[in-house]
C-alpha beads as a LAMMPS data file, in Angstrom:
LAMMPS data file: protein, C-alpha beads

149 atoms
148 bonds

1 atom types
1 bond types

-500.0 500.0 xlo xhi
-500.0 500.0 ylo yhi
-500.0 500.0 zlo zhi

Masses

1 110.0

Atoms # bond

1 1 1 -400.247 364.096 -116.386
2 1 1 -398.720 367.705 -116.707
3 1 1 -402.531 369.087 -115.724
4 1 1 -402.284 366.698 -112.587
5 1 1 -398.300 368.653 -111.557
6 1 1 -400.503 371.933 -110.888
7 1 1 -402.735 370.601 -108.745
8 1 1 -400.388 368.214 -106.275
9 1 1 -397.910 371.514 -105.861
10 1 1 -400.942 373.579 -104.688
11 1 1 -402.483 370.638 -102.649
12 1 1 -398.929 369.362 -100.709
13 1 1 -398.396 373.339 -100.025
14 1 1 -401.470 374.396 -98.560
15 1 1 -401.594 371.029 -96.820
16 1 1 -399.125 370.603 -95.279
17 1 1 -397.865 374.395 -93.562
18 1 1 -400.639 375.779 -91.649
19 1 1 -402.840 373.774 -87.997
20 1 1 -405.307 375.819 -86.107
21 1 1 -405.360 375.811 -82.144
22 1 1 -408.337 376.587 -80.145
23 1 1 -407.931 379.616 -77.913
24 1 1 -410.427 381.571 -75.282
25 1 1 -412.453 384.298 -77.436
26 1 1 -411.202 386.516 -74.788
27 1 1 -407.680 385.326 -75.311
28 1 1 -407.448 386.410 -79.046
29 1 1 -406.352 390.530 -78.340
30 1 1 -403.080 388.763 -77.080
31 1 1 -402.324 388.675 -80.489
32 1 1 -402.637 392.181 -81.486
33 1 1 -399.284 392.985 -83.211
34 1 1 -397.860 389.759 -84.146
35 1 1 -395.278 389.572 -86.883
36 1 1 -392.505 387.551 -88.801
37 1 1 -390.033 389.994 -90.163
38 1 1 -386.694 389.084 -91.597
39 1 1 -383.931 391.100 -92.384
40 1 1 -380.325 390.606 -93.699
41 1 1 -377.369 391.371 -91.032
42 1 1 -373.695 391.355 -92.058
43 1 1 -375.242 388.756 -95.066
44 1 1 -376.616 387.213 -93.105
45 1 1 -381.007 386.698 -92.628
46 1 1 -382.536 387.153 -89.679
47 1 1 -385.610 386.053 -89.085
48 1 1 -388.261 387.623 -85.899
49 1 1 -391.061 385.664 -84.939
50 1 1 -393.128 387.369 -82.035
51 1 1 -394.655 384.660 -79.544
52 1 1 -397.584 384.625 -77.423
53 1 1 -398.565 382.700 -75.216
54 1 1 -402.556 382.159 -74.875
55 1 1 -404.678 380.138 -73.126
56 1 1 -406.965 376.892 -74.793
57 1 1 -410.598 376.473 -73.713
58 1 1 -409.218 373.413 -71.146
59 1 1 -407.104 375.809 -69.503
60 1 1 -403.403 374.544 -71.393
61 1 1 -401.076 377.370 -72.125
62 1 1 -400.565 377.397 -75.698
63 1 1 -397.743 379.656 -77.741
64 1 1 -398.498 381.041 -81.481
65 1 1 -395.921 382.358 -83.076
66 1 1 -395.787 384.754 -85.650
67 1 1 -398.663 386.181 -87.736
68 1 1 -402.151 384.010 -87.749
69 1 1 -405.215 383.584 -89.025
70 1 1 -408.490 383.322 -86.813
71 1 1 -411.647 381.186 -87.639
72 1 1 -414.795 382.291 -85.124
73 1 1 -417.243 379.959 -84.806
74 1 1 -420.992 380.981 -84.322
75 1 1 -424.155 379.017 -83.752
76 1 1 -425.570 377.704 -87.132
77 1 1 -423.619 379.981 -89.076
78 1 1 -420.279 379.375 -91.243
79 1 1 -416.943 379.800 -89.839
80 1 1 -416.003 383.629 -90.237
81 1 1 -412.540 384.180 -91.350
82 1 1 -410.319 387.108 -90.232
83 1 1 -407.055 387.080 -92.180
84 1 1 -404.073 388.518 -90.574
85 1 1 -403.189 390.886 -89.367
86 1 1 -405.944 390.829 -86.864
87 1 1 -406.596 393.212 -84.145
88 1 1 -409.057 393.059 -81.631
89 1 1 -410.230 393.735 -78.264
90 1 1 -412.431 392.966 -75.393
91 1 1 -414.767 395.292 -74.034
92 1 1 -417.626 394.121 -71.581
93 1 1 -419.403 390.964 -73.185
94 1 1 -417.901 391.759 -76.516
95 1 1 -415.219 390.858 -78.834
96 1 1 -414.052 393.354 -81.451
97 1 1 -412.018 392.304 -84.408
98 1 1 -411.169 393.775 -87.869
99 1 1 -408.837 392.271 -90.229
100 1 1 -407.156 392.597 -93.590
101 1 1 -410.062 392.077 -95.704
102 1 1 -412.890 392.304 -93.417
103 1 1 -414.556 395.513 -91.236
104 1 1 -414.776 396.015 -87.522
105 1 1 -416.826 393.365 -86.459
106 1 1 -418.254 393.243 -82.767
107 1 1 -419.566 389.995 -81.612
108 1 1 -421.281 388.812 -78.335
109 1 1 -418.642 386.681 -76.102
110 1 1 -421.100 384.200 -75.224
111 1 1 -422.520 383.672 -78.165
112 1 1 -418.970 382.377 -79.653
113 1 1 -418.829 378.975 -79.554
114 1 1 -414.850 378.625 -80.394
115 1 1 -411.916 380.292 -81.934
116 1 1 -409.356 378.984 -83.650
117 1 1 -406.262 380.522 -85.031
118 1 1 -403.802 379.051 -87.543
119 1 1 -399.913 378.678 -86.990
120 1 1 -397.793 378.089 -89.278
121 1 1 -395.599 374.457 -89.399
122 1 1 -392.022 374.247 -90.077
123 1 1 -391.537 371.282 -89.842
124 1 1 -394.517 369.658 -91.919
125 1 1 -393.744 372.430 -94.709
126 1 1 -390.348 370.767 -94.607
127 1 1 -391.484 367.656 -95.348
128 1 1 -393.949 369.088 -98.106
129 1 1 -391.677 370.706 -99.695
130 1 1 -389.376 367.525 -99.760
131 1 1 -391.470 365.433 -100.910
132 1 1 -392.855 367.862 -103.548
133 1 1 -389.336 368.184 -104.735
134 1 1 -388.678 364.317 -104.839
135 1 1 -392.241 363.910 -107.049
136 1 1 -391.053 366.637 -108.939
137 1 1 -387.611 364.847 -110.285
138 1 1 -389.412 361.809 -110.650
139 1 1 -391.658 363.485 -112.894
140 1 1 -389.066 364.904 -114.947
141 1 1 -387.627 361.865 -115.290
142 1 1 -390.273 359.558 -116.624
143 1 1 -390.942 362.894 -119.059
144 1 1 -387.425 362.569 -120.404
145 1 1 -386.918 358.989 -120.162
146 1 1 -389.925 358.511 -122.198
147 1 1 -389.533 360.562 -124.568
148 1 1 -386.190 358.439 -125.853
149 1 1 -386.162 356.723 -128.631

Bonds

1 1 1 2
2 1 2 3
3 1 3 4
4 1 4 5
5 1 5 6
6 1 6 7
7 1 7 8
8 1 8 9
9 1 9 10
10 1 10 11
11 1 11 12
12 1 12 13
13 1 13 14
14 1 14 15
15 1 15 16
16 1 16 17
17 1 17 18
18 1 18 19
19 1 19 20
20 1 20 21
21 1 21 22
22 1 22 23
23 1 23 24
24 1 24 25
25 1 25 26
26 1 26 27
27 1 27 28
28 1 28 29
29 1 29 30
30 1 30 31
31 1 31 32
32 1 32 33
33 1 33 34
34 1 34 35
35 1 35 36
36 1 36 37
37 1 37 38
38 1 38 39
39 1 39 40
40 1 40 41
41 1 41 42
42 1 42 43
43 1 43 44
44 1 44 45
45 1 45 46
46 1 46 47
47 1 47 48
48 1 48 49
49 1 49 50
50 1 50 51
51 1 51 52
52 1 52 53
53 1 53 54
54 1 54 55
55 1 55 56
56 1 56 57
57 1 57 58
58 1 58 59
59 1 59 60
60 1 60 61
61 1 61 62
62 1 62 63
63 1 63 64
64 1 64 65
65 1 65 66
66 1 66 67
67 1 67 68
68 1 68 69
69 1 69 70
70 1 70 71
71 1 71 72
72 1 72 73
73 1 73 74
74 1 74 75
75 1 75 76
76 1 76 77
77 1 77 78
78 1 78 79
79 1 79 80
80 1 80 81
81 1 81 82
82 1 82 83
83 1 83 84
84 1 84 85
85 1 85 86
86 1 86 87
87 1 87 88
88 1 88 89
89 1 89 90
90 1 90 91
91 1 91 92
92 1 92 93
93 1 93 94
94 1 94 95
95 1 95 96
96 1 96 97
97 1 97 98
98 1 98 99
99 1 99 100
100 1 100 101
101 1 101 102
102 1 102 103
103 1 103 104
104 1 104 105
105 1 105 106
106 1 106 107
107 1 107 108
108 1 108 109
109 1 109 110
110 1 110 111
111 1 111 112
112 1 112 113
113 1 113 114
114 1 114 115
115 1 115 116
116 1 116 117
117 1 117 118
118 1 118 119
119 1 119 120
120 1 120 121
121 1 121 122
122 1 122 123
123 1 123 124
124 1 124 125
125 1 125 126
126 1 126 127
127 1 127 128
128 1 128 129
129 1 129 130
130 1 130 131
131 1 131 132
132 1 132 133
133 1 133 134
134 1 134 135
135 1 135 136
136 1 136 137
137 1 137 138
138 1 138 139
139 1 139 140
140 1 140 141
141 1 141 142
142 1 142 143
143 1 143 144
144 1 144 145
145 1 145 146
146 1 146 147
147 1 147 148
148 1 148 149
């Protein structure tokens, strides 16, 4: 059972705090810059989330707020990952992105078939992180209750 605690803490947090929207390719240099910060003012913290608003392949505006992740998407190929922070840019028929842990890349717009970028989910980290806690004391519980004589 204690090998099992590891692995449901990992799974319910990863789960459950990150969705990925589908933008326009062209759409992704709109996030150039974006940021959570947090600082403390007169005690108390303050948290800045930068919001953009970008446009889905059907046209929809959406808004992605703070830092993200993007997933492009390439004929037969795997998904390439750029971890944030990202910046990129549009030039002609290309799009230009370099990352954290990956070079300047330049790929041909039309040859994209979708990008996706992740966002990060209050409210289902909320409930993770509940529920986490509430399997957590339960745990604990049949530990100690079973260990009485």
């Amino acid at each position: 059972m204690r090998q099992l605690f590891p692995l449901l803490i990992l799974t319910m947090l990863t789960g459950g705090c990150y969705s990925w929207t589908t933008i326009k390719p062209t759409e992704l240099p709109k996030l150039n810059g974006a940021s959570t910060t947090s600082s403390r003012n007169m005690g108390r913290q303050v948290v800045l989330i930068s919001v953009a608003q970008v446009e889905a392949p059907d046209g929809r505006l959406v808004e992605i707020q703070g830092e993200s992740d993007a997933k492009v998407y390439l004929p037969g190929a795997q998904p390439m990952l750029f971890e944030h922070p990202i910046i990129s840019s549009v030039d002609g028929d290309n799009l230009t992105i370099k990352s954290a842990k990956r070079s300047k890349t330049t790929l041909a717009l039309d040859k994209i078939q979708r990008v996706d970028v992740s966002q990060f989910e209050r409210g289902q980290t909320t409930v993770a992180v509940s529920v986490l806690s509430l399997v957590a004391a339960g745990l604990i519980c049949l530990v100690l209750f079973s260990s009485l004589p």
